[in-house]
N, C-alpha and C positions, 0 to 999 in steps of 0.2 A: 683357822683360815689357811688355804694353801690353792696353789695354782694347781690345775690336773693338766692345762694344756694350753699354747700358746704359739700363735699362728702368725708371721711374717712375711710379708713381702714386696721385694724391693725397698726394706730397711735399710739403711746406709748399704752395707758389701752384701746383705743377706737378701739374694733372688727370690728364695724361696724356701720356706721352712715350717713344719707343724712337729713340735718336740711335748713330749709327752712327761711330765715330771713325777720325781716320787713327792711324797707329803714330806717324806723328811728330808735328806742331806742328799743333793745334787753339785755335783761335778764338772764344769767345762773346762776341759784342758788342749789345749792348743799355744803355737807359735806367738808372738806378741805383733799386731797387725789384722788378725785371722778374724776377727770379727768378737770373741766371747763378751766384748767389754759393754758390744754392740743388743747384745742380747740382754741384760741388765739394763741398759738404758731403756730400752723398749719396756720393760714393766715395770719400770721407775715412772716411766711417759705418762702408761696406762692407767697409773695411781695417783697422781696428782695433774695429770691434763698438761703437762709442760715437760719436755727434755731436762735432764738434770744436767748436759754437757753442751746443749747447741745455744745458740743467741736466737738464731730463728729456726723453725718447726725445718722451713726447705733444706737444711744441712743435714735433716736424717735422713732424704728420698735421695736412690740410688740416683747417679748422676746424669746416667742412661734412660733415665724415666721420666715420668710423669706426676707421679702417682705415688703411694706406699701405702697399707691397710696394712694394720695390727690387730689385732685379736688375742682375747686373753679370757676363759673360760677357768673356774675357780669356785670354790666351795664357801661359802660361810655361814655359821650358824648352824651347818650339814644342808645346807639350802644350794640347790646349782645356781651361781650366775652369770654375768656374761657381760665383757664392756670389749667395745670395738672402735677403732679409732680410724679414721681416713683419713691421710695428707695430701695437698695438692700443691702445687707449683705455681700455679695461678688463679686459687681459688683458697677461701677459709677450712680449718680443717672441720672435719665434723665429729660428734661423739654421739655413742648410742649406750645406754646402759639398759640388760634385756629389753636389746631390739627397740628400747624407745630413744628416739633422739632427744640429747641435754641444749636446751635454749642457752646455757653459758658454763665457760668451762669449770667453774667454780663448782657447778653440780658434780661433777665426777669425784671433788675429793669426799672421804669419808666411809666410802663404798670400798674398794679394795686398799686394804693396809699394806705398805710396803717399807722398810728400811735399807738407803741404799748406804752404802762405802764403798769409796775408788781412794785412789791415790791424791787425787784430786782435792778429796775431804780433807786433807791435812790444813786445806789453807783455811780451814773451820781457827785453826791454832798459827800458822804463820803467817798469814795472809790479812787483808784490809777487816779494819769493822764491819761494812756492809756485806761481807758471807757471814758471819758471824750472827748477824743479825737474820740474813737469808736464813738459815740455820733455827734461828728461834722461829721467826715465820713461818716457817714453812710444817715446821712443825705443831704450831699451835693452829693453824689452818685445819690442819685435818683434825684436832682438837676440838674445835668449835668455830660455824658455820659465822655465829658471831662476830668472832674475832675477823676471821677472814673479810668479813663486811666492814667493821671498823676501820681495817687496813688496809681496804678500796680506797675508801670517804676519807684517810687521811692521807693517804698519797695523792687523792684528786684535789682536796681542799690547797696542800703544800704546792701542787704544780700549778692551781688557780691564783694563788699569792701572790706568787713567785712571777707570773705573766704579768697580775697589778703592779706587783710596783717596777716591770722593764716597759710596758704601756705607760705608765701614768708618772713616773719620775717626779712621786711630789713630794714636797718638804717638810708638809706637815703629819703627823699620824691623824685619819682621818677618821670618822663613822663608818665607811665600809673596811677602810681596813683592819677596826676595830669587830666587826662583823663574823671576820672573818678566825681574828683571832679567838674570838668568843668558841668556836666549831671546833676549831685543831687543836684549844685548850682542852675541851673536854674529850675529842678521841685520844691525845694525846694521852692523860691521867688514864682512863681506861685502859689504851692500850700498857702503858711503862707497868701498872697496877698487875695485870694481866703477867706480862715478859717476868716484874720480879718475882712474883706469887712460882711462876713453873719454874725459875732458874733455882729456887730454895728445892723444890722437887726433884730436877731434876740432879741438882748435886746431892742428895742424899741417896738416890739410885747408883749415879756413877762412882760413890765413896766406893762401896759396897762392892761393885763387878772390876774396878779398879785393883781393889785388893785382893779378890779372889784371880786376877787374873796376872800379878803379879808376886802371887803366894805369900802375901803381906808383905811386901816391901815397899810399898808405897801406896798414895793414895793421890788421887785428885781432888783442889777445891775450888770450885768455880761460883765466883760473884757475878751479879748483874751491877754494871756501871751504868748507871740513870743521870742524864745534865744534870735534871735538880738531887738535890741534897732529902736526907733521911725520907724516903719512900715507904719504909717497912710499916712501919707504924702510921704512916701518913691517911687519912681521909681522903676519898675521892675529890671530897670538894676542895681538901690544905693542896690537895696536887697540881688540881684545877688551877686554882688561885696562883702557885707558883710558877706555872707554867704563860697563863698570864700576864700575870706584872714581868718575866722576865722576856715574855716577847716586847712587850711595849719597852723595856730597858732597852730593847736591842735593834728597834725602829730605826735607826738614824747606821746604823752597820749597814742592816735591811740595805735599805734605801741607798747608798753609795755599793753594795755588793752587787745590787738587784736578786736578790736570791734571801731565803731563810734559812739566816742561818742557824737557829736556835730550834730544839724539839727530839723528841726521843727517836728521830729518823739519824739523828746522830751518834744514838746509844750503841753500849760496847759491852762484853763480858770480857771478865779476868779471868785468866785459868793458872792457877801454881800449882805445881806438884811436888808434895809431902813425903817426906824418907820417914821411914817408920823403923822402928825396933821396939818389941816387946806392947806392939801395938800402939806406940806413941810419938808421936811427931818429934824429930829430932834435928830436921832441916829443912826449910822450904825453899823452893828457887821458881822465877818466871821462867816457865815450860818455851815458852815461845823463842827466849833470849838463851836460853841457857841447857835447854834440853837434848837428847841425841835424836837423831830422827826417829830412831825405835822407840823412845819414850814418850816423840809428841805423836806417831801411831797410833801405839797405846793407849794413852787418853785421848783421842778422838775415836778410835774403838770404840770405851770404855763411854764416851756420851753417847753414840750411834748404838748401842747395845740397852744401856738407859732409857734413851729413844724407843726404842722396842719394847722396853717393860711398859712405860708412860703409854705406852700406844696400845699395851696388851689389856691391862685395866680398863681404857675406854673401850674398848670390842671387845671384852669379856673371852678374847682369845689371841694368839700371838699374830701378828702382822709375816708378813712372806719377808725373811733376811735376805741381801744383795752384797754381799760379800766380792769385790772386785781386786785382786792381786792383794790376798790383805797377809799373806801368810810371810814374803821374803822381807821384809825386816824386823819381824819378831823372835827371839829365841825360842830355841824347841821347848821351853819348859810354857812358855807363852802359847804355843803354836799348839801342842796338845789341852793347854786350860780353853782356848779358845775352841775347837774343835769339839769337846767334851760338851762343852757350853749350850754347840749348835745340835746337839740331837735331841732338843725338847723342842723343836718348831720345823719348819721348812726351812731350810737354806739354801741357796743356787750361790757355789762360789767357783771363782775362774781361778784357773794356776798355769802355768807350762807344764808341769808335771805333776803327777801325783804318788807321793808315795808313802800314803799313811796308812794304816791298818784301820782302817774304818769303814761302816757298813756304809754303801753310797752308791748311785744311779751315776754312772761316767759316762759322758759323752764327749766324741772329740770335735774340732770343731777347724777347719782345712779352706781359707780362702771362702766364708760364708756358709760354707756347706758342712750341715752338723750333722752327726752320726753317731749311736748308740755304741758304746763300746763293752757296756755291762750294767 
């Protein structure tokens, strides 16, 4: 899979632009401001239907405008296809995949594969549970169509709850609120079943790219933390059930919160990272508490990369990398393993400068305005 070409305008600072990529290792280098970060997000946009950096869709349309149309033309399978996007200021946006328009945004993922990383991504590692969890979402979404329906009906069922009991302020646990419980018990098991099943995958991926990317020196281990207890082994229906009886434990919280508080909407992953010598674990420490920033990069790399393997197996070929300033706080010996890395796929990564010996389509990129440099 890879982009051939990718059309903007009136993108946040970007007027106007149609940049033409290579399949493999593309280059934006420019001042910090200039727009490059801008260009990533737009085919981050394109592949899951949503900005990976705004709150609302209008923070990407130039401020002078009205309007912004993206466009993103792209190979997969050796098949041409084409997804296009319109934003509006006072109007919903629209999506068309070849030329036909999508009745809901959810159509779009699944169709063009993308991996993004910014700087931003770290707070995958330092930052609140709820990225973390964004992060598993977002990824088991373009996963399976499934899932992402799941994770509709249980945010609507929890935001439905959550209105009963600031509506109804009752004292007793009732039949519909029992109802209700019945629904989020069962997306919930699903869902948590779902999140631990890829978190065991996905840490056996990032072991691996972890250590080759640190020449074995270390390694990442990352758990799924689920409210309820022993899930590995657990039965749809054991998870069911304990998600159940502990909402009803938690009725009377409920009810003086007005909110729910209990459900895998709370769930969390662990991330430690592992010193190794002689290939063997000889210290562990929490990355988040204890790590240098280069080493919680590193491993958020090293899942965003994972990310990418996990995503290549389901498309029977590699997903388009988004590589955003990922190079200054890595060391050189890091900075070439990752580099080496990216000439088995497409990559489009941004830097201020560029000065590696490697084969790559450079473009510079000046106050919106991008230009071909080699």
């Amino acid at each position: 899979m890879y982009i051939n070409s990718l059309y903007l305008q009136n993108f946040r600072n970007i007027k106007n632009a149609n940049i033409s990529f290579s399949p493999n290792l593309n280059v934006l280098v420019g001042n910090n401001g200039m727009g490059k970060t801008n260009v990533l997000e737009s085919i981050y946009f394109l592949s899951i239907g949503k900005s990976p950096r705004a709150v609302k869709d209008i923070e990407c349309i130039n401020f002078e405008e009205s309007n912004a149309k993206l466009g993103l033309e792209f190979i997969r399978n050796k098949t041409p296809r084409k997804i296009n996007l319109n934003l509006f200021k006072n109007q919903k946006k629209t999506l068309l995949l070849d030329n036909m328009p999508l009745k809901k945004l959810s159509d779009i993922v699944g169709h063009f594969g993308s991996v993004y990383f910014s700087p931003i991504e770290l707070q995958i590692i330092s930052g609140a549970p709820t990225l973390r969890r964004r992060f598993i979402d977002i990824i088991n979404c373009q996963l399976s169509p499934q899932y992402m329906d799941e994770l509709f009906k249980y945010q609507r069922a929890i935001k439905q709850r959550n209105n009963y009991l600031k509506a109804h302020k009752t004292n007793e646990y009732n039949t519909e609120l029992e109802s209700w419980d019945i629904q989020i018990a069962s997306l919930c098991a699903s869902l948590t079943k779902r999140r631990q099943v890829f978190i065991e995958r996905l840490n056996g991926v990032a072991k691996e790219i972890h250590k080759n990317i640190t020449n074995n020196i270390e390694q990442i281990d990352i758990k799924y933390i689920s409210c309820i207890d022993d899930i590995k082994d657990a039965s749809f229906d054991e998870i069911k059930t304990q998600f159940l009886q502990k909402m009803k434990q938690n009725f009377e919280k409920d009810r003086v919160l007005e909110y729910t508080s209990f459900g895998c909407h709370n769930d969390d992953i662990d991330v430690k990272l592992q010193y190794l010598k002689d290939n063997q674990v000889i210290k562990t420490i929490n990355i988040k508490k204890s790590g240098s920033q280069g080493q919680q990069r590193t491993s958020v790399l090293s899942m965003k990369l994972a990310e990418l393997e996990i995503l290549k197996d389901e498309y029977d070929e590699p997903p388009v990398l988004l590589l955003d300033d990922v190079l200054g706080e890595l060391d050189k010996d890091r900075q070439n393993a990752l580099l080496n890395y990216c000439k088995n796929f497409q990559t489009i990564i941004t830097c201020t400068e560029w000065k590696y010996k490697i084969d790559a389509k450079i473009f510079e990129i000046n106050n919106g305005v991008i230009t071909l440099k080699q």
